[in-house]
C-alpha positions in Angstrom: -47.8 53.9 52.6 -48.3 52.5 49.4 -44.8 52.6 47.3 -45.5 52.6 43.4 -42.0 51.1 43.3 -43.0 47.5 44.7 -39.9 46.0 47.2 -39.4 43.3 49.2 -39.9 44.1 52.9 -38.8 43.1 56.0 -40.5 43.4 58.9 -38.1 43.8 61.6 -40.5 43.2 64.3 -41.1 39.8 63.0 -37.6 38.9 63.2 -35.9 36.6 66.4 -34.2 38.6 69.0 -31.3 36.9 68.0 -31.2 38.3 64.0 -33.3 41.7 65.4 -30.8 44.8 64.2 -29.1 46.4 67.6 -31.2 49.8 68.3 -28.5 52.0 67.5 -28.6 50.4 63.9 -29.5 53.1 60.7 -33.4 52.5 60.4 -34.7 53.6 56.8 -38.3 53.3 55.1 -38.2 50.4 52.3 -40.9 51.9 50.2 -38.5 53.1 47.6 -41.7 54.3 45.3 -42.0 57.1 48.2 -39.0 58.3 47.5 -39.5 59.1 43.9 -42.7 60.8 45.1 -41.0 62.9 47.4 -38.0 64.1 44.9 -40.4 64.4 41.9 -42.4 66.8 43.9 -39.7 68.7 44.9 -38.0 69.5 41.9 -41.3 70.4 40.5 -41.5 73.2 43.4 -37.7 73.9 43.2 -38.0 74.3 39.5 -41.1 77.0 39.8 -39.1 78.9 41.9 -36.7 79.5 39.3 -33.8 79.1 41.8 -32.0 77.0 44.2 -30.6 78.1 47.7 -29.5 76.9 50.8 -33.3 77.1 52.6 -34.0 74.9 50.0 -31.4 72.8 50.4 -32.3 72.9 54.4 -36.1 72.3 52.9 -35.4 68.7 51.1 -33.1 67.7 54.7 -36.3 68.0 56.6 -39.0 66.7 54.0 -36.6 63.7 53.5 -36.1 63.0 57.9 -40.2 63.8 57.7 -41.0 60.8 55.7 -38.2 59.1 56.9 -39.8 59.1 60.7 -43.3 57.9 59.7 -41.4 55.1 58.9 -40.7 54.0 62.8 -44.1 55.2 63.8 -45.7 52.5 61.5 -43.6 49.4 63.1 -44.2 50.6 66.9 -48.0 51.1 65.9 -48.4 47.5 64.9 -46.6 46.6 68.0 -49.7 47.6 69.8 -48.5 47.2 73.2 -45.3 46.3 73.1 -42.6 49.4 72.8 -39.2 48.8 70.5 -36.5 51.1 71.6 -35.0 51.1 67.9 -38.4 52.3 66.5 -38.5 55.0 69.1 -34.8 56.2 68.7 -35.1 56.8 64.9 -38.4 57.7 65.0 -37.8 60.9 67.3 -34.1 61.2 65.9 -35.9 61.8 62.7 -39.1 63.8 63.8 -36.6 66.0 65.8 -34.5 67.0 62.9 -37.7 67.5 60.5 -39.3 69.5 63.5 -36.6 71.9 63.6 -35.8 72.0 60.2 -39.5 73.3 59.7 -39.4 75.8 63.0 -36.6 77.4 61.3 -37.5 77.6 58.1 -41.1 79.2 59.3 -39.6 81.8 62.4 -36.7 83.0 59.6 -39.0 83.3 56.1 -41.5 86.3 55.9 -44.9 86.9 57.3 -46.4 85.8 53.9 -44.2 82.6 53.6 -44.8 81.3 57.2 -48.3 81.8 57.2 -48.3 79.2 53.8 -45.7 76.8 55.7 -48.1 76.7 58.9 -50.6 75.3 56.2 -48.4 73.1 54.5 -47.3 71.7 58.3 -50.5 71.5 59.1 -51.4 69.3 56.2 -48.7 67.1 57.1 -49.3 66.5 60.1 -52.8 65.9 59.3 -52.2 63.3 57.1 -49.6 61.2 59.6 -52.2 61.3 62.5 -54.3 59.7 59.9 -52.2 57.2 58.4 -51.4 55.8 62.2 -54.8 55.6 62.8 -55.7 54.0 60.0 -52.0 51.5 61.2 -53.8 50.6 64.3 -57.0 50.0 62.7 -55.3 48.1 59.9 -56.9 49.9 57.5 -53.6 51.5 56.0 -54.1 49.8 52.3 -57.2 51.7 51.8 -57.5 53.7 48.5 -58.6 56.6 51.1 -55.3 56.3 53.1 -53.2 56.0 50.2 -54.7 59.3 48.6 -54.4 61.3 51.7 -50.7 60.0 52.1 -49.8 60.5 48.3 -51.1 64.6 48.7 -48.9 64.4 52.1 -46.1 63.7 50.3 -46.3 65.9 46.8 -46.8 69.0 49.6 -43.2 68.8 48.8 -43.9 70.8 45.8 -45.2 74.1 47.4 -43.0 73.4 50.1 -40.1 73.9 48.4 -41.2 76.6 46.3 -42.4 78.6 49.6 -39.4 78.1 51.3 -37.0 79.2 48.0 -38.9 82.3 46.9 -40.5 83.3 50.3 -43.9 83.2 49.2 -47.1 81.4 48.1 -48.4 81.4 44.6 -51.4 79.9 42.5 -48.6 78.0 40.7 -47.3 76.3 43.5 -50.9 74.9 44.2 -51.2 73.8 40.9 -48.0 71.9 41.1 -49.4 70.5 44.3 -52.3 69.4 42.9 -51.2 67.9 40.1 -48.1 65.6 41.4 -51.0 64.2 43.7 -52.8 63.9 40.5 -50.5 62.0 38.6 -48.9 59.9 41.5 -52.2 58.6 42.7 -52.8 57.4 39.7 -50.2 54.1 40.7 -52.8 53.5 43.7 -55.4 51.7 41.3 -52.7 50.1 38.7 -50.7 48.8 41.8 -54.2 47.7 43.1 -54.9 46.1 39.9 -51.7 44.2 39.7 -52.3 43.1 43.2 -56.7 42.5 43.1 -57.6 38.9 43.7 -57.6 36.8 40.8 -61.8 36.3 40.9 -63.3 38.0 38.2 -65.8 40.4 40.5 -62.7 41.7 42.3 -60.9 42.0 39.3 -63.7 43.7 37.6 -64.5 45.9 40.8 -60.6 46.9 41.0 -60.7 47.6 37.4 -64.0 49.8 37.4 -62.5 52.4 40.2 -59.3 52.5 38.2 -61.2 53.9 35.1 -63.3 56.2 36.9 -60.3 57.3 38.5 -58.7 58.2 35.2 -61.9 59.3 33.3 -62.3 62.1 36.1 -58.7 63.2 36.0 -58.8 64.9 32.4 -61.9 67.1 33.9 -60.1 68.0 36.9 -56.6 68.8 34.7 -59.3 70.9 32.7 -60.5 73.0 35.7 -56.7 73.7 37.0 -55.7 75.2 33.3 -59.2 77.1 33.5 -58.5 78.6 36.9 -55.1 79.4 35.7 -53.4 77.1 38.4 -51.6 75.3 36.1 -50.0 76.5 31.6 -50.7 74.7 28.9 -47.5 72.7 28.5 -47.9 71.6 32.4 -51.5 69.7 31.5 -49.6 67.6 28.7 -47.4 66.0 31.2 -50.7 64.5 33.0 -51.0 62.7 29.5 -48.2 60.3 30.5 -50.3 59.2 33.4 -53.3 58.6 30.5 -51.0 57.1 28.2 -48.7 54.3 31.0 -52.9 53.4 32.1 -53.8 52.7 27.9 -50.3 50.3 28.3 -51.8 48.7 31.8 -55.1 48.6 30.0 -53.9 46.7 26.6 -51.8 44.7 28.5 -53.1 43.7 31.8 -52.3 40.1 31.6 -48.7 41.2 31.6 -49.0 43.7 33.8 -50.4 41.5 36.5 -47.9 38.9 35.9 -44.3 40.6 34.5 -41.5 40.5 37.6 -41.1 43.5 39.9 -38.3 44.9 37.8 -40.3 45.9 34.7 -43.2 47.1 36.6 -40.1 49.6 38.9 -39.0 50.6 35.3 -42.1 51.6 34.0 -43.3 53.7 36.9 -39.5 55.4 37.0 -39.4 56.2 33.5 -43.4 57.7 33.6 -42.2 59.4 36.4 -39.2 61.0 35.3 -41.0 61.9 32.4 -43.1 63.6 33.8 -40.6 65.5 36.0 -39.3 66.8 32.6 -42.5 68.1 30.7 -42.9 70.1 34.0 -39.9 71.6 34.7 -39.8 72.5 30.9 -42.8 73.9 31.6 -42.1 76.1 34.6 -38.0 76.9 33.8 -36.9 80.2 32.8 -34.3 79.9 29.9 -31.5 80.3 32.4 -32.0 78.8 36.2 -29.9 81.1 38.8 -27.9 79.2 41.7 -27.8 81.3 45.0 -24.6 79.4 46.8 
């Protein structure tokens, strides 16, 4: 999975027996840009729902242990033949917990809600068959991986909104849509901070990137049209427009500033985006159900 936070990884697998972690040892997913993904999307469905409860609370446990087990699954994929105890322990510890997180959440809602949750499961699970197929094919870095895993992960939107308000709405599609929208976005700018210095690839990386951004005002367009999305939600895709004008006018620096600046940027777009939408979606007063 692509993280639009660039870290420093390390590949445990690649590591002596002698340094390898013990298989009891915490294992967690170093692609911190996920993470912002995941809570972004969230909030935005937590925030359309007007409210917060405890099957929402319950909701973000097992979304969080859901990314947190593809994790595992990646690193015992590119083992190929080999099995790692460690990557099997946390990988089922945390596929457990999200699995009956998401059984209880579906047998306990309403008819209407756990008919939207089997959808949203199904979406999910979708998208993890094919990101470890696309592992053992080593293929994962593709820009049609990285989509499918980026909408995987901003299902968190409807997902908590389902779960909080016990059903499915046109709102909770457009929030969907449009955190994959503006999170994808970081595929092609990450791409183009990390294309081959030639000028064709350059050039190439560069072309999808604007295409990719040209289309995205059309496709905001048709969400207001279809009433998916209010006005005030379609001005938060203009940060996306407006942090790819920055890249744009200053791709030299992009390409070449130190991890820390690029991590700042992408936060601060994202949490500004986070804003304009819940702004956009909040009542004047949000209820708390303890």
């Amino acid at each position: 999975m692509n993280s639009i936070i660039p870290t420093l990884k390390q590949n445990t697998e690649e590591q002596s027996p002698r340094n390898r972690p013990a298989w009891y040892q915490p294992l967690f997913s170093p692609e911190h840009g996920v993470y912002v993904v995941l809570l972004v999307s969230f909030l935005t469905g937590a925030a359309a729902a007007q409210q917060w409860n405890w099957e929402t609370t319950l909701a973000l446990i097992g979304a969080f242990c859901g990314f947190q087990a593809e994790h595992p699954l990646r690193l015992q994929l590119k083992q190929r033949r080999s099995l790692k105890l460690r990557f099997l322990v946390w990988g089922g510890f945390y596929g457990g917990i999200a699995l009956a997180i998401a059984l209880y959440l579906a047998l306990t809602g309403s008819p209407h809600s756990r008919f939207a949750l089997l959808g949203i499961y199904l979406g999910a699970i979708a998208a993890l068959i094919t990101d470890g197929i696309s592992v053992w094919m080593r293929s994962q870095k593709s820009i049609l991986n990285e989509l499918i895993t980026f909408a995987a992960v901003c299902l968190c939107a409807p997902f908590a909104y389902t779960v909080t308000t016990g059903e499915f709405s046109a709102v909770a599609l457009g929030l969907w849509v449009t955190n994959t929208l503006f999170f994808s976005s970081t595929i092609f700018t990450v791409k183009l901070r990390k294309s081959p210095k030639d000028e064709q690839s350059l050039a190439e990386t560069a072309t999808k990137a604007w295409i990719y951004h040209a289309i995205l005002p059309l496709i905001v367009a048709g969400l207001y049209g279809f009433g998916l999305v209010s006005p005030l939600t379609t001005t938060a895709m203009g940060v996306v427009l407006l942090k790819f004008g920055l890249i744009v006018w200053q791709q030299d620096w992009y390409r070449t500033a130190p991890i820390k600046f690029i991590a700042m940027l992408e936060t601060f777009s994202a949490l500004l985006f986070l804003g304009i939408v819940c702004v956009s979606v909040l009542p004047a007063h949000l209820p708390i159900t303890l």
